[in-house]
Structure formats: structure tokens, C-alpha cells
N, CA, C and O atoms as a printed pandas DataFrame, in Angstrom:
     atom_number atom_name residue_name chain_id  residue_number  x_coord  y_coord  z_coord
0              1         N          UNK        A               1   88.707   91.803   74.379
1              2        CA          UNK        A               1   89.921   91.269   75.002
2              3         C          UNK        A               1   89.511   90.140   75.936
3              4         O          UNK        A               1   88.395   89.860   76.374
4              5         N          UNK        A               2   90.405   89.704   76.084
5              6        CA          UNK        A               2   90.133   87.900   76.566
6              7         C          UNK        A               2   90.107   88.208   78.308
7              8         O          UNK        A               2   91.156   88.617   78.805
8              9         N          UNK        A               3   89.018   88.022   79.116
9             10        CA          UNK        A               3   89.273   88.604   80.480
10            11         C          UNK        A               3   90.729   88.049   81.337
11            12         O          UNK        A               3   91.446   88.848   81.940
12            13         N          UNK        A               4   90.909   87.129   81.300
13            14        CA          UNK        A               4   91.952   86.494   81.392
14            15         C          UNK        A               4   93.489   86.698   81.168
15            16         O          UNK        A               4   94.403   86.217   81.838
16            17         N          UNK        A               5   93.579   87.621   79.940
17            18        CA          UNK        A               5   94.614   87.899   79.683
18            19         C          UNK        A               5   94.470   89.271   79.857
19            20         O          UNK        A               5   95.521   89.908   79.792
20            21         N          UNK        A               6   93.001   90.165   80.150
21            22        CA          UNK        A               6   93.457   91.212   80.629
22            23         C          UNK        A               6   93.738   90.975   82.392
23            24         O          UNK        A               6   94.064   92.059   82.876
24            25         N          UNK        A               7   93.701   89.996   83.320
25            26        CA          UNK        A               7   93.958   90.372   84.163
26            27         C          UNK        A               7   95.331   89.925   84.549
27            28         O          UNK        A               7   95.757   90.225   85.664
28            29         N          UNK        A               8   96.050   89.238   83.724
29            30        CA          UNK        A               8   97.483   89.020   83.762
30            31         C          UNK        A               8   98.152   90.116   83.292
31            32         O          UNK        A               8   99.271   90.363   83.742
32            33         N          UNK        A               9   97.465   91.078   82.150
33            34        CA          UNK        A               9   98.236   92.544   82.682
34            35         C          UNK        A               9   97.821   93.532   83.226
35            36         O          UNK        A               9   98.210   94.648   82.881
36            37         N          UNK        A              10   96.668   93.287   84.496
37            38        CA          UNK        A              10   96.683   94.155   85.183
38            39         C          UNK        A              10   98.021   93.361   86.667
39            40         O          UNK        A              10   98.868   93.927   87.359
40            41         N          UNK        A              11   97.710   92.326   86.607
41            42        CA          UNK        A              11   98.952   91.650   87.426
42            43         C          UNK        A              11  100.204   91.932   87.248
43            44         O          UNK        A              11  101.039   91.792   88.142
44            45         N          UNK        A              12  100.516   92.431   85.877
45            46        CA          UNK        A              12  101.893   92.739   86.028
46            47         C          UNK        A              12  102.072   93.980   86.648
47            48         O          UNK        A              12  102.973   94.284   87.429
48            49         N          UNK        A              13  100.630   95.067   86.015
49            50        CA          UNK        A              13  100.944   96.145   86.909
50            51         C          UNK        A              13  101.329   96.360   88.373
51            52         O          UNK        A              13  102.201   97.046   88.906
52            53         N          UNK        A              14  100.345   95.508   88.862
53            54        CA          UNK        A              14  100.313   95.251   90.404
54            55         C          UNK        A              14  101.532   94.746   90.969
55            56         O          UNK        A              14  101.929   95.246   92.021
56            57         N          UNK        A              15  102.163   93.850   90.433
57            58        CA          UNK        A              15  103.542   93.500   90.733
58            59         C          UNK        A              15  104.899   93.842   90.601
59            60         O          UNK        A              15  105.920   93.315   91.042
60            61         N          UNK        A              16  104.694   94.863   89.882
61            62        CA          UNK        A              16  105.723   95.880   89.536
62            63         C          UNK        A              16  105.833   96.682   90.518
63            64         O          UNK        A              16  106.922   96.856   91.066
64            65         N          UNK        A              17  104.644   97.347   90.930
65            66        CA          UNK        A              17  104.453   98.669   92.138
66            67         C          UNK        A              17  105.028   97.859   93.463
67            68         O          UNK        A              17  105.946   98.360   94.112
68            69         N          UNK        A              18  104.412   96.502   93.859
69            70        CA          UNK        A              18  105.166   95.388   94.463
70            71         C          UNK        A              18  106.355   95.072   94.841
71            72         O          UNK        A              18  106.831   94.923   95.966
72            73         N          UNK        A              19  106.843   94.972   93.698
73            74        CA          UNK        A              19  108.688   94.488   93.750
74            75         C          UNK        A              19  108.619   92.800   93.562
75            76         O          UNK        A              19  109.576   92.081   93.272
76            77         N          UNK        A              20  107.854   92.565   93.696
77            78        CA          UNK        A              20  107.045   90.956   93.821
78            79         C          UNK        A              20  107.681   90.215   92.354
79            80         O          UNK        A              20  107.109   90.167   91.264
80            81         N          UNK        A              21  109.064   89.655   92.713
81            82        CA          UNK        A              21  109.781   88.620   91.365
82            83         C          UNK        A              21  108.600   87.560   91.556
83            84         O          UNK        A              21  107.737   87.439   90.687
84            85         N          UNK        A              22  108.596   86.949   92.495
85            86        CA          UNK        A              22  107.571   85.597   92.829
86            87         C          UNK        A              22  106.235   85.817   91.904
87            88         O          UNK        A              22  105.567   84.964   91.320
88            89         N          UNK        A              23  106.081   87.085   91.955
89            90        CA          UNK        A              23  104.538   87.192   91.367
90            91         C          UNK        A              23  104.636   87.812   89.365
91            92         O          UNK        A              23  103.789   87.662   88.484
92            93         N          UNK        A              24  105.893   88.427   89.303
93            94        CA          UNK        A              24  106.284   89.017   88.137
94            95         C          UNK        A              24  106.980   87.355   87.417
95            96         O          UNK        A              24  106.704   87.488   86.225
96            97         N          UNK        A              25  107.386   86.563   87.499
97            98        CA          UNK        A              25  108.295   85.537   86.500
98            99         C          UNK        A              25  106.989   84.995   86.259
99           100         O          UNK        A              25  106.472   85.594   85.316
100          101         N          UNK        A              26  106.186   84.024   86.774
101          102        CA          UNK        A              26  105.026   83.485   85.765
102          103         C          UNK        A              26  104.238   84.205   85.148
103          104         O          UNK        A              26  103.382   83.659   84.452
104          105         N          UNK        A              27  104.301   85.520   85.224
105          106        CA          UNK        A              27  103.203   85.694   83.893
106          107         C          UNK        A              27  103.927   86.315   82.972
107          108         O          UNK        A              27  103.578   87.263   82.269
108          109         N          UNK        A              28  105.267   85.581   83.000
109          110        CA          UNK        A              28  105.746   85.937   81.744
110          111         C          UNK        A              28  106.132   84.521   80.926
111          112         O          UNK        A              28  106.043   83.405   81.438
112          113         N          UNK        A              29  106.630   84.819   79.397
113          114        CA          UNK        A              29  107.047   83.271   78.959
114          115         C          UNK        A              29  108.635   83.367   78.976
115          116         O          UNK        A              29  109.158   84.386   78.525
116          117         N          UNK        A              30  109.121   82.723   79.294
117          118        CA          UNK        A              30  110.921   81.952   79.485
118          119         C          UNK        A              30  111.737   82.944   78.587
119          120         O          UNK        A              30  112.719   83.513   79.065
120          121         N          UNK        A              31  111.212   83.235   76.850
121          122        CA          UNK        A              31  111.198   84.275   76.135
122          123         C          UNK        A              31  111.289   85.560   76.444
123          124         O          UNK        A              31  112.258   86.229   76.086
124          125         N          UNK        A              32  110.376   86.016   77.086
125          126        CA          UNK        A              32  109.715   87.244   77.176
126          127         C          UNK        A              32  110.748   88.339   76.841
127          128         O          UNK        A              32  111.966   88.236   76.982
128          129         N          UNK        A              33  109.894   89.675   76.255
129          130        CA          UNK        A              33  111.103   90.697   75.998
130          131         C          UNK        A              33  110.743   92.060   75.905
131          132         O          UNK        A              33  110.049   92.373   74.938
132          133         N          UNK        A              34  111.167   93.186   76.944
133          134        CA          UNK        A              34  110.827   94.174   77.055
134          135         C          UNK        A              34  111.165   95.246   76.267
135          136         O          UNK        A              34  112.299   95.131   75.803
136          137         N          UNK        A              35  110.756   95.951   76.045
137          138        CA          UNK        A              35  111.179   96.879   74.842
138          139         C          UNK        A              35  111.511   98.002   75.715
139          140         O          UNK        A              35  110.914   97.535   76.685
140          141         N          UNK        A              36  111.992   99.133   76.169
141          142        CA          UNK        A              36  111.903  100.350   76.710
142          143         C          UNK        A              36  111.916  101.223   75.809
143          144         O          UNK        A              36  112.398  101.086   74.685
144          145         N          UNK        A              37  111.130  102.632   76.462
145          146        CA          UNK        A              37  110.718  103.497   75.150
146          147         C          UNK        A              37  112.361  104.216   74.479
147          148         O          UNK        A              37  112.395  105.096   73.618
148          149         N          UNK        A              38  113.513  103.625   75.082
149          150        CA          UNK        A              38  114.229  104.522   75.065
150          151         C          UNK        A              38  115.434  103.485   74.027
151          152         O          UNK        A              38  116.578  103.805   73.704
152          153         N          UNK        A              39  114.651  102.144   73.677
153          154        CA          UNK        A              39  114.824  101.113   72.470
154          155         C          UNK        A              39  115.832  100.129   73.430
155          156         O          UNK        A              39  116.634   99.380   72.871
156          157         N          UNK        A              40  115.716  100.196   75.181
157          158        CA          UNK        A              40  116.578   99.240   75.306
158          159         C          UNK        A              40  115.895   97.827   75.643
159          160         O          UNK        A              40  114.882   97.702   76.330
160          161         N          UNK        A              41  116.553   96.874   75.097
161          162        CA          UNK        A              41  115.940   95.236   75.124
162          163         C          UNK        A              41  116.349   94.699   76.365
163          164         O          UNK        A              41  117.526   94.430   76.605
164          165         N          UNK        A              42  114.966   94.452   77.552
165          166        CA          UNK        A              42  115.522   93.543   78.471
166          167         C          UNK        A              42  114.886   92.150   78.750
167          168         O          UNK        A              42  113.656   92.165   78.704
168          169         N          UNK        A              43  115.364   91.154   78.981
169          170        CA          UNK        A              43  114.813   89.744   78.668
170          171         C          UNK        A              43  113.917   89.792   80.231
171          172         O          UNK        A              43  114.106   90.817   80.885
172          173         N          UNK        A              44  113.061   88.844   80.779
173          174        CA          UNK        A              44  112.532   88.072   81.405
174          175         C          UNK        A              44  113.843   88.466   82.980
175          176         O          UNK        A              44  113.855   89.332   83.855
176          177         N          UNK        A              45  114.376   87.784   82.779
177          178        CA          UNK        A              45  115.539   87.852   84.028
178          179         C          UNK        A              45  115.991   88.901   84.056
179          180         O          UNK        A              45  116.404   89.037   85.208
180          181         N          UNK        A              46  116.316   90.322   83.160
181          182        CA          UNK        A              46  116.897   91.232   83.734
182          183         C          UNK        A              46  115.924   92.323   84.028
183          184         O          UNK        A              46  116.203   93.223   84.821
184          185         N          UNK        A              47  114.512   92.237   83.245
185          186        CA          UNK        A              47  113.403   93.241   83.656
186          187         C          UNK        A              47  113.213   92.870   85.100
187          188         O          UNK        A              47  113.453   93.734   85.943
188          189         N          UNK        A              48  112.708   91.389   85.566
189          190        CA          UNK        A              48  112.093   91.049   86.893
190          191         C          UNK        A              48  113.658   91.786   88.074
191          192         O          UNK        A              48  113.563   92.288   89.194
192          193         N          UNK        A              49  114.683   91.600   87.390
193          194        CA          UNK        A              49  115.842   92.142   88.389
194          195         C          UNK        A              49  116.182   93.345   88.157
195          196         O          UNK        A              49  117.164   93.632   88.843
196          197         N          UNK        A              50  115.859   94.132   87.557
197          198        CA          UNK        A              50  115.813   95.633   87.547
198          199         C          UNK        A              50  114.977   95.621   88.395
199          200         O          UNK        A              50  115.547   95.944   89.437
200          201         N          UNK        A              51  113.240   95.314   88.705
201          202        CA          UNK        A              51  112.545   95.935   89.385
202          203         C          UNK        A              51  112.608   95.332   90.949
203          204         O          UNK        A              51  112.028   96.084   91.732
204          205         N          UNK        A              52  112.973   94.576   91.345
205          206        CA          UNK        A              52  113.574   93.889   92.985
206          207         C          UNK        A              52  114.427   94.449   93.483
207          208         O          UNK        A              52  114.451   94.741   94.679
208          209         N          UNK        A              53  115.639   94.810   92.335
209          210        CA          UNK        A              53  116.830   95.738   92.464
210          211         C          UNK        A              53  116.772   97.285   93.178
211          212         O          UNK        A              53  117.576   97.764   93.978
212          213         N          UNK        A              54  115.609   97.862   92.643
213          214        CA          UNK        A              54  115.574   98.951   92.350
214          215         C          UNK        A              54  115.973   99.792   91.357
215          216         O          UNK        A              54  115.796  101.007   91.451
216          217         N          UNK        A              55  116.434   99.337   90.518
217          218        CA          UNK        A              55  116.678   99.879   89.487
218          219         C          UNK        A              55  115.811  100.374   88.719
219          220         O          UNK        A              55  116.129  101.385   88.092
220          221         N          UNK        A              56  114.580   99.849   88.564
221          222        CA          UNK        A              56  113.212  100.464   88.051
222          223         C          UNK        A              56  111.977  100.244   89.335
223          224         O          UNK        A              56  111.272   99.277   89.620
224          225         N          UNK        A              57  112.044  100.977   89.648
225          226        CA          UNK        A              57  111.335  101.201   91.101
226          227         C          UNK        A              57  109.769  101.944   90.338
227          228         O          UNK        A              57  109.677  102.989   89.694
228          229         N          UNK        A              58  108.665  100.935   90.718
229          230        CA          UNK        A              58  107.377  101.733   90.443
230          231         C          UNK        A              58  106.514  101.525   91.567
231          232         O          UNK        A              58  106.280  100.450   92.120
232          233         N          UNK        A              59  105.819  103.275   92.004
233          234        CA          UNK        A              59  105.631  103.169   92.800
234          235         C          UNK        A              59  104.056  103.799   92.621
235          236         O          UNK        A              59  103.625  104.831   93.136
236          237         N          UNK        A              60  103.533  103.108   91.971
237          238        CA          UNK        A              60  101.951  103.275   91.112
238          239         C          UNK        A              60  101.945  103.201   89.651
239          240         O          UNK        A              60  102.598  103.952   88.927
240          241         N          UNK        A              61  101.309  102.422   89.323
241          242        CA          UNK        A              61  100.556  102.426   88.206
242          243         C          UNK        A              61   98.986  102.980   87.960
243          244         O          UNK        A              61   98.328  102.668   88.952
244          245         N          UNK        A              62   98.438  103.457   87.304
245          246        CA          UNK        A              62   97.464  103.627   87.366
246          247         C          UNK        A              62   96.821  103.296   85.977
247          248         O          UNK        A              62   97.147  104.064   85.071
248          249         N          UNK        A              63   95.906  102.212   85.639
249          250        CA          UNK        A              63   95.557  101.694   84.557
250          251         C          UNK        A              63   94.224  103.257   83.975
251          252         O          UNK        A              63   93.271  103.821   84.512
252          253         N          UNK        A              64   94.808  103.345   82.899
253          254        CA          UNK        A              64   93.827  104.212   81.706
254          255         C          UNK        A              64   93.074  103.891   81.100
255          256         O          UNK        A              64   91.956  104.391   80.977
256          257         N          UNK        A              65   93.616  102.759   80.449
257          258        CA          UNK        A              65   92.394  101.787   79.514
258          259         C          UNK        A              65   93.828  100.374   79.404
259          260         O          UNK        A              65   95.047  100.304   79.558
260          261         N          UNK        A              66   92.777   99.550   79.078
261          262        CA          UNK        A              66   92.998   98.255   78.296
262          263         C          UNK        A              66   92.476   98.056   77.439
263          264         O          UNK        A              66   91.309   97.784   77.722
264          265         N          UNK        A              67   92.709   98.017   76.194
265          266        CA          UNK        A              67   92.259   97.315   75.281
266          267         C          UNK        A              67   92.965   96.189   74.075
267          268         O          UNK        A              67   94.151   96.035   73.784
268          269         N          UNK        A              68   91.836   95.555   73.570
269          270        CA          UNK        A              68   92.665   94.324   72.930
270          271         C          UNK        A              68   91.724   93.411   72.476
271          272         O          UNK        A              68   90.509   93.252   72.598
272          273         N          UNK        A              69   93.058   92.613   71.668
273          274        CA          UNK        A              69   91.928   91.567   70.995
274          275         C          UNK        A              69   92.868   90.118   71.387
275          276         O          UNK        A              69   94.000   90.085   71.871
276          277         N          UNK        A              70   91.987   88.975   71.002
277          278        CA          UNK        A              70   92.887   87.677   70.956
278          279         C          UNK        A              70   91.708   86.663   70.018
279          280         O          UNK        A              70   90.527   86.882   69.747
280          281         N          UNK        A              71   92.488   85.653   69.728
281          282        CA          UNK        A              71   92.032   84.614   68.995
282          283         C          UNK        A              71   92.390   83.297   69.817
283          284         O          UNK        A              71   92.701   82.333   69.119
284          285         N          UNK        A              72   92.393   83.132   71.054
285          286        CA          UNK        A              72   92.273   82.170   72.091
286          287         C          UNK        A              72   93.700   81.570   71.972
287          288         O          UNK        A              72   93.789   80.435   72.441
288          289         N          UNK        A              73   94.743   82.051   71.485
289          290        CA          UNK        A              73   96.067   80.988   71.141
290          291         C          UNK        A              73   96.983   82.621   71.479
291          292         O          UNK        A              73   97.840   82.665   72.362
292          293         N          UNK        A              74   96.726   83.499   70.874
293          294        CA          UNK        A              74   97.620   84.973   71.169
294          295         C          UNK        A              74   96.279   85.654   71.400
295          296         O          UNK        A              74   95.163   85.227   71.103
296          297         N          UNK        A              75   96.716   87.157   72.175
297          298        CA          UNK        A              75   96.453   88.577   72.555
298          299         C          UNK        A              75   97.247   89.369   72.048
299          300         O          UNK        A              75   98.436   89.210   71.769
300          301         N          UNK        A              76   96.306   90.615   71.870
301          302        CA          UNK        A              76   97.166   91.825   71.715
302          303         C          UNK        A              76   96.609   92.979   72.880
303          304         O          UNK        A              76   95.422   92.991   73.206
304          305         N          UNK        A              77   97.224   93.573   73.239
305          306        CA          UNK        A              77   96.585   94.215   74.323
306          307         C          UNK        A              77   97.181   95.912   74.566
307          308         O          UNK        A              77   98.159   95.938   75.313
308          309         N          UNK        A              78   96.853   96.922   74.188
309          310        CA          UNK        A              78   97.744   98.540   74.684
310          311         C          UNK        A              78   96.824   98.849   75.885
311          312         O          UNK        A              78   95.654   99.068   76.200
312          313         N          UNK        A              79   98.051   98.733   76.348
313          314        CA          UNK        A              79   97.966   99.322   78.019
314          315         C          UNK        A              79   98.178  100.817   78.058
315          316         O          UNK        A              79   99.284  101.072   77.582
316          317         N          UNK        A              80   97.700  101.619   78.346
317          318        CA          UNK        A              80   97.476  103.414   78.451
318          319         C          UNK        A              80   97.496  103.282   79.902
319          320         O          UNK        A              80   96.565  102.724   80.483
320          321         N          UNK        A              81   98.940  103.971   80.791
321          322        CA          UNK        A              81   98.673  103.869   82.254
322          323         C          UNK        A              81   99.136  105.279   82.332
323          324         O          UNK        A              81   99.375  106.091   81.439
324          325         N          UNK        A              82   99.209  105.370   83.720
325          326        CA          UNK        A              82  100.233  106.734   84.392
326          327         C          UNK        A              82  100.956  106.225   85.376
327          328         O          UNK        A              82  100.507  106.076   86.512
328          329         N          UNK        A              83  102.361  105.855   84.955
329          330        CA          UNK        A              83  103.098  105.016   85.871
330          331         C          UNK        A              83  104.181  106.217   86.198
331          332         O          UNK        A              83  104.832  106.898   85.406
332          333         N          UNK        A              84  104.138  106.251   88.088
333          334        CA          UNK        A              84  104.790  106.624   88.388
334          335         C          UNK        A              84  106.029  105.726   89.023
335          336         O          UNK        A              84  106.086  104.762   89.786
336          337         N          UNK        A              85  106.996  106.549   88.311
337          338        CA          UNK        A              85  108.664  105.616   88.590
338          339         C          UNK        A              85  109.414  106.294   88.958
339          340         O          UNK        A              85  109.234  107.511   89.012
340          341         N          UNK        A              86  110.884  105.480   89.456
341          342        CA          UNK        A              86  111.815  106.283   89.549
342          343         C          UNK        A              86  112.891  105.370   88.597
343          344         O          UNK        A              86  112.863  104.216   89.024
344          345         N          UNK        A              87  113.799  105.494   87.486
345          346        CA          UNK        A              87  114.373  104.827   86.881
346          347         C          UNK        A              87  115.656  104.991   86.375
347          348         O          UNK        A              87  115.767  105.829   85.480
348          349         N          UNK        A              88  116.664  104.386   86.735
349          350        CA          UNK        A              88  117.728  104.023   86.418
350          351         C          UNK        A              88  118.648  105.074   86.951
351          352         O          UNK        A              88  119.531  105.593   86.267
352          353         N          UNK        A              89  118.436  105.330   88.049
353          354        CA          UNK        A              89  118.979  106.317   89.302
354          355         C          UNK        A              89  118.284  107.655   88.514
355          356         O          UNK        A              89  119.271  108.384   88.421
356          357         N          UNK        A              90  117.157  108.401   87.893
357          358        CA          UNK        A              90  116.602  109.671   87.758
358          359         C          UNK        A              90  116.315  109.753   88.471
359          360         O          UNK        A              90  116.594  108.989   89.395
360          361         N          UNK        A              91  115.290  111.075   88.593
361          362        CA          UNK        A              91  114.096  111.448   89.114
362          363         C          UNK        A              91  113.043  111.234   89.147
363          364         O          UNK        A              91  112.458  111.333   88.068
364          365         N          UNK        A              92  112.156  110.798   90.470
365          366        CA          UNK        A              92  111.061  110.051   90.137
366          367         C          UNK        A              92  110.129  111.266   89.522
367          368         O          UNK        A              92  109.943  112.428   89.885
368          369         N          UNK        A              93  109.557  110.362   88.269
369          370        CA          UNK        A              93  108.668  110.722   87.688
370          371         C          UNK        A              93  107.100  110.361   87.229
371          372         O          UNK        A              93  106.794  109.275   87.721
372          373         N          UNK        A              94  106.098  110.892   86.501
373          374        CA          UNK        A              94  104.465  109.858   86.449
374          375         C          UNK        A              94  104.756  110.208   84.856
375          376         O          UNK        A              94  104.768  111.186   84.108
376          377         N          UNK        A              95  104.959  108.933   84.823
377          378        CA          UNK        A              95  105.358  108.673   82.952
378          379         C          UNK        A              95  103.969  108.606   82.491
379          380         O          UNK        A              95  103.260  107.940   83.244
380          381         N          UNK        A              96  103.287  109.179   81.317
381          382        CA          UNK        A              96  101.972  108.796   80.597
382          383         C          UNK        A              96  102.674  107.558   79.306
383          384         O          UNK        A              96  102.971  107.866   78.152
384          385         N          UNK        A              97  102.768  106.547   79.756
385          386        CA          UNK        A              97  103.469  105.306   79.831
386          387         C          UNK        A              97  102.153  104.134   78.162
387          388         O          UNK        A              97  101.166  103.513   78.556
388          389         N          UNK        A              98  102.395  104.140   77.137
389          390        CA          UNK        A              98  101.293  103.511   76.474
390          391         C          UNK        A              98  102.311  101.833   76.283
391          392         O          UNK        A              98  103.489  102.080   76.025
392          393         N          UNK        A              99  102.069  100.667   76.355
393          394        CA          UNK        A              99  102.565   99.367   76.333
394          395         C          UNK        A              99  101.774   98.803   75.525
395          396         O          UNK        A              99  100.571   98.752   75.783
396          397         N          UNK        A             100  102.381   98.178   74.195
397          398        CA          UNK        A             100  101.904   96.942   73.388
398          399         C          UNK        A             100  102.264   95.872   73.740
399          400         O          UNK        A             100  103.468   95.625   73.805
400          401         N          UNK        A             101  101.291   94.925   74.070
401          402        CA          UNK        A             101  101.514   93.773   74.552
402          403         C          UNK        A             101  101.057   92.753   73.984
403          404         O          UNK        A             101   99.948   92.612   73.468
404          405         N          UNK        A             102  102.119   91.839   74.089
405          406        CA          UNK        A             102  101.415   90.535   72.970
406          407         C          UNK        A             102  101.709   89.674   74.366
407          408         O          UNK        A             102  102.547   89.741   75.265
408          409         N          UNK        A             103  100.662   88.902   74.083
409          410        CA          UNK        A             103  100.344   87.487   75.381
410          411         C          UNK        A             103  100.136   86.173   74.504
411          412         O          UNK        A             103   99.431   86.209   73.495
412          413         N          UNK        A             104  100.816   84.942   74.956
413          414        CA          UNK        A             104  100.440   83.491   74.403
414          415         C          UNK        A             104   99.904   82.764   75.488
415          416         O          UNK        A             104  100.389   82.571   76.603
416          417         N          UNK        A             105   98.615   82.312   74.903
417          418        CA          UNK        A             105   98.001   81.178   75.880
418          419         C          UNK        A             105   98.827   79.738   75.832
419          420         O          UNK        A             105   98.752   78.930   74.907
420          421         N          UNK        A             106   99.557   79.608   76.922
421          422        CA          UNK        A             106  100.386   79.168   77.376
422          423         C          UNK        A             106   99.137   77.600   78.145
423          424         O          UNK        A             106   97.912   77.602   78.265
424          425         N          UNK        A             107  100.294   76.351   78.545
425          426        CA          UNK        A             107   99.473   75.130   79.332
426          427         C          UNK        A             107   99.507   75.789   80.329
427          428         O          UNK        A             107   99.035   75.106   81.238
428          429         N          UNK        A             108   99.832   76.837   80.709
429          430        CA          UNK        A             108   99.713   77.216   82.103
430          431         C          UNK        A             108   98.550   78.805   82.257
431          432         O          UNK        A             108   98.222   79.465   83.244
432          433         N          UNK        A             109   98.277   78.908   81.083
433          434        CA          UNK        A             109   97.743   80.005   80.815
434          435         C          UNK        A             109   98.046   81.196   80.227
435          436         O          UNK        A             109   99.040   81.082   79.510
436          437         N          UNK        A             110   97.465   82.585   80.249
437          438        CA          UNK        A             110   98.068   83.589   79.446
438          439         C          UNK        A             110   99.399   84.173   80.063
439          440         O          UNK        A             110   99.602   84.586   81.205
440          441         N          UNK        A             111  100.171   84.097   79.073
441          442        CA          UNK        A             111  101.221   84.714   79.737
442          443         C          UNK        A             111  102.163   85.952   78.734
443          444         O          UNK        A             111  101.762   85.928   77.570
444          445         N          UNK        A             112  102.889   86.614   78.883
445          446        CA          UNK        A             112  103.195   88.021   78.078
446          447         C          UNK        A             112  104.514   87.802   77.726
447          448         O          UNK        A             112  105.423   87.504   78.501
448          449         N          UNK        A             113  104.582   87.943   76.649
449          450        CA          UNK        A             113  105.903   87.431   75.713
450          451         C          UNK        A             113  106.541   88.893   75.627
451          452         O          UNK        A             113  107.654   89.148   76.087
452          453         N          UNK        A             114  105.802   89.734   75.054
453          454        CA          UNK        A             114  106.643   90.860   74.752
454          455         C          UNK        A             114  105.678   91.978   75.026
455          456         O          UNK        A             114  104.466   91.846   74.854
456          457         N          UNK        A             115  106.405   93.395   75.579
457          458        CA          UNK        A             115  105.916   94.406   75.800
458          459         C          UNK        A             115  106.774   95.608   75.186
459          460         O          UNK        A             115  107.950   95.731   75.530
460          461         N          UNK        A             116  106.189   96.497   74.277
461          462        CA          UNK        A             116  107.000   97.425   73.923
462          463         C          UNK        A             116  106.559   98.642   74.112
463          464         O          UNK        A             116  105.583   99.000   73.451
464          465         N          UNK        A             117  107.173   99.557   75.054
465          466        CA          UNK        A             117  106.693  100.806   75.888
466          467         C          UNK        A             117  106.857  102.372   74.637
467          468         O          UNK        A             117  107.569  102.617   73.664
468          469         N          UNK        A             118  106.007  102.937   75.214
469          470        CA          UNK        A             118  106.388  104.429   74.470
470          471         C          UNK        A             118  105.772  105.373   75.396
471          472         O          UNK        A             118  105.222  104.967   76.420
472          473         N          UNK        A             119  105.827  106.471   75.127
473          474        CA          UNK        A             119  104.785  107.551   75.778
474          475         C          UNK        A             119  103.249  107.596   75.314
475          476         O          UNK        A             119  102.767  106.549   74.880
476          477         N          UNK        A             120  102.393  108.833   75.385
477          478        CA          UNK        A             120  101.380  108.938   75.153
478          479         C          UNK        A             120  101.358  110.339   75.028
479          480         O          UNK        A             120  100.308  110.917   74.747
């Protein structure tokens, strides 16, 4: 995996637990599109405002593994975490949380187009 693009998703982790929009919109692309394990689609603007909102409130991540490959133009990357959340007014919970992630090396660098969540 491309070091680079693994540390833009350890950045997203970090910025999620954060609340940090400032730090969550560039490392994504204009595109970008979240998958939730529960099949709902949220774009770029409504993921970064769910999590400022509170609406998806994370309050740790804890990275498991990264792994991945890229060919210097895309990444692929599964993220294995234990993210603890609280979401969409539940109960906070420590989701065993697995994320496929595709990243495009962007003029600005790697950045994460799409993430599609499941369990583990």
C-alpha cells in the first residue's frame, strides 16, 4: 500500500473521532461516496455533516490493520477498525467496523472517492 494513501486513511480516522469538517473535506474527492453497512448512500457533504452534526458521533477509532494495494493513479485499501460510535440517535456502540476504500491520486494528492462499510 502506497504510504501516502495509507495515511490519508488513517486521517480520516482521526478526523472523524475529531468532528474536524476542515480536516475531513480534503481528503476526500468533490465525488466521494459513502456506503453504510446498512446500504445507505451519503455524498461528501452529507457524511462530513452528519459527523459535525452529531449525527454520527465517533468517539475512537481504533485501526486493526490496513491493507492495500495501488498502481500510483488509484488505491485500494480495507480498513479493519473498532470504531466506537454513537449513530443516528442509538446507542453508543464499538462497531468491529471493516471499510473498502478506493483512493485517486488526485493534483493535490491521495484522496478517497468511495468507502463501503460492513462488519467483521
Amino acid at each position: 500500500m502506497d504510504p501516502d494513501a495509507q495515511a490519508v486513511v488513517e486521517r480520516m480516522c482521526q478526523a472523524m473521532v475529531e468532528g474536524d469538517a476542515g480536516e475531513l473535506y480534503p481528503l476526500f474527492t468533490d465525488d466521494m461516496r459513502l456506503i453504510h453497512m446498512t446500504g445507505m448512500v451519503q455524498d461528501r457533504d452529507q457524511f462530513v455533516s452528519a459527523v459535525t452534526d452529531g449525527t454520527l458521533t465517533y468517539h475512537g477509532v481504533t485501526v486493526v490493520s490496513i491493507e492495500g494495494e495501488s498502481d500510483g493513479r488509484e488505491a485500494e485499501a480495507v480498513l479493519r477498525s473498532l470504531t466506537d460510535a454513537t449513530v443516528f440517535g442509538g446507542s453508543r456502540h464499538v462497531w468491529k467496523l471493516e471499510s473498502n476504500i478506493r483512493l485517486r491520486n488526485t493534483a493535490d494528492g491521495w484522496r478517497i472517492c468511495e468507502s463501503r462499510v460492513t462488519t467483521y
